[in-house]
Every structure is written in C-alpha cells, then in structure tokens.
C-alpha positions in Angstrom: -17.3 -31.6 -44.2 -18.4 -28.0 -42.9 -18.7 -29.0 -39.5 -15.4 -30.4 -39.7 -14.0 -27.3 -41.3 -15.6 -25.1 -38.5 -13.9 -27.2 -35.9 -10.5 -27.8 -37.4 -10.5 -23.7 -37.9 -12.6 -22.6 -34.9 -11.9 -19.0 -33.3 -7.9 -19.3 -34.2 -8.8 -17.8 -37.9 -11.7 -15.6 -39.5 -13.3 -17.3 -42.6 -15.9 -17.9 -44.5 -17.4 -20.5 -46.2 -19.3 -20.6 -49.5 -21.7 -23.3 -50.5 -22.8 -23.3 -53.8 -25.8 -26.1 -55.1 -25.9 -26.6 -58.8 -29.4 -27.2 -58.9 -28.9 -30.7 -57.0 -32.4 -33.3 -57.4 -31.8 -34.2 -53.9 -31.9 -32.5 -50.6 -29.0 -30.8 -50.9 -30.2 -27.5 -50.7 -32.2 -27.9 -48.0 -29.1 -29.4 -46.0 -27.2 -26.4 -47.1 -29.5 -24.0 -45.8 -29.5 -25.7 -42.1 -25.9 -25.7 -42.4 -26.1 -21.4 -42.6 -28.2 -21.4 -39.8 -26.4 -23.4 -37.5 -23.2 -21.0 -38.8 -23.0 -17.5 -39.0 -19.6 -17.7 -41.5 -21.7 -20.3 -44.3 -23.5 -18.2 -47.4 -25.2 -20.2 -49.8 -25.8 -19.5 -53.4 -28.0 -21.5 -55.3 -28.1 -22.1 -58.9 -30.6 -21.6 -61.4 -29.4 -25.1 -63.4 -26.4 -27.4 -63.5 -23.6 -25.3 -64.7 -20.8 -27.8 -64.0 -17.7 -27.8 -61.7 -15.4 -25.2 -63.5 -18.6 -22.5 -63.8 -19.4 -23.4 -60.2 -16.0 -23.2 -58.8 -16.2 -19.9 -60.3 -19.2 -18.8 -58.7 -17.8 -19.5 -55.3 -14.5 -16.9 -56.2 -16.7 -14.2 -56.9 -18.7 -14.7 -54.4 -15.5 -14.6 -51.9 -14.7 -12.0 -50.1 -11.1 -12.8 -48.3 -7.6 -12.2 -49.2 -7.3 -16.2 -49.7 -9.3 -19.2 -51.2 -9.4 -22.8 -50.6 -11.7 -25.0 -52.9 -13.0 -28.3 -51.7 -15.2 -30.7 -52.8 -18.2 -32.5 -51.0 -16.6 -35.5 -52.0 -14.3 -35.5 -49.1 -11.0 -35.9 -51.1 -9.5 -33.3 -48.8 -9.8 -33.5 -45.2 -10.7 -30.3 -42.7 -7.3 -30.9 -41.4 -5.4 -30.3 -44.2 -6.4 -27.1 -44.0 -4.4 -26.3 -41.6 -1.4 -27.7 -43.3 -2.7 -25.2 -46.0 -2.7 -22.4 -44.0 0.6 -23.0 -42.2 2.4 -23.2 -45.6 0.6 -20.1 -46.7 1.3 -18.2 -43.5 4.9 -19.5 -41.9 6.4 -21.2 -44.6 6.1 -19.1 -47.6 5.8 -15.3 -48.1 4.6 -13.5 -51.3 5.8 -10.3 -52.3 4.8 -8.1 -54.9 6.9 -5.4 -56.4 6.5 -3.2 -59.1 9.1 -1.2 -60.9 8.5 2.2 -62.5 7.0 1.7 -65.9 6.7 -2.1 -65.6 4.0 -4.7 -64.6 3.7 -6.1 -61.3 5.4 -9.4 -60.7 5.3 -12.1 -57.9 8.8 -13.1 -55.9 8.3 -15.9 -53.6 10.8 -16.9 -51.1 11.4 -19.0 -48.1 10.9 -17.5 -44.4 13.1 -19.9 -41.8 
C-alpha cells in the first residue's frame, strides 16, 4: 500500500505518511521501519499495547501535521488511486469557506466551483 501511495502521489503533491503499529505479534514493525527508510515522507509511531482502531486512528491525527487527512487501512479496502480521486474532489471540485460574523461562531459554507 505505501509504495503504491508514493507512486500514485509522486512529486505532483507534498505529503506525509503516518504508520502507526498497535503492538502487532508479527513483523509488522519491522516492515514499517524499512518502509521509513526507503522514504523520507513515512514516520512511524509505535504503540505501547493494542489500543484499537478508533484510539489508533486518533494517534495518527495528532500526529499529522498537514492542512488535510486521509485514513486508510492496511487492509487494502481503498486503493492508492483513489486518492487521487480524493484529492481532485477536495481541490477542483469543492471549495470550503469559512466565515465568521462579529460576535458569532465560525461556520462552514461549501459550494460548487465549475
């Protein structure tokens, strides 16, 4: 999956990617940790025990530091392509804007760029 994602994205887009093991039995870790060799965008955080998904998930956004985040499991239910798709929709498609009147909280408008 991370090579695929380092392909699909390449030099057209600055990212990183965050690999969290939950205290895996196998060699997951040690996978990982060729995987941040081999790329300079990877950081790996391992954990002390198995929190589970939701508390790992959650580990990975605080960990993050870009204006964006895209969550994907090892499992391969979502291919490196699809981000792209992702991205598109996020960039071309859609726009977010975030106004805030005097004295009021901020709100999101979203609207449709053609």
């Amino acid at each position: 999956l991370v090579n695929n994602i380092v392909q699909a994205l390449g030099e057209n887009y600055k990212f990183e990617i965050i690999l969290i093991n939950d205290s895996s039995k196998d060699n997951t870790e040690e996978k990982c940790k060729k995987l941040v060799e081999k790329y300079m965008s990877i950081v790996l955080y391992s954990l002390a025990k198995n929190f589970g998904e939701h508390n790992v998930v959650m580990a990975g956004l605080n960990k993050c530091s870009g204006d964006y985040a895209i969550i994907m499991d090892d499992d391969l239910q979502h291919s490196a392509d699809s981000l792209l798709e992702l991205i598109k929709f996020v960039w071309i498609e859609t726009t977010l804007i975030l106004s805030k009147g005097k004295g009021k909280s901020c709100r999101a408008l979203y609207g449709r760029v053609d």
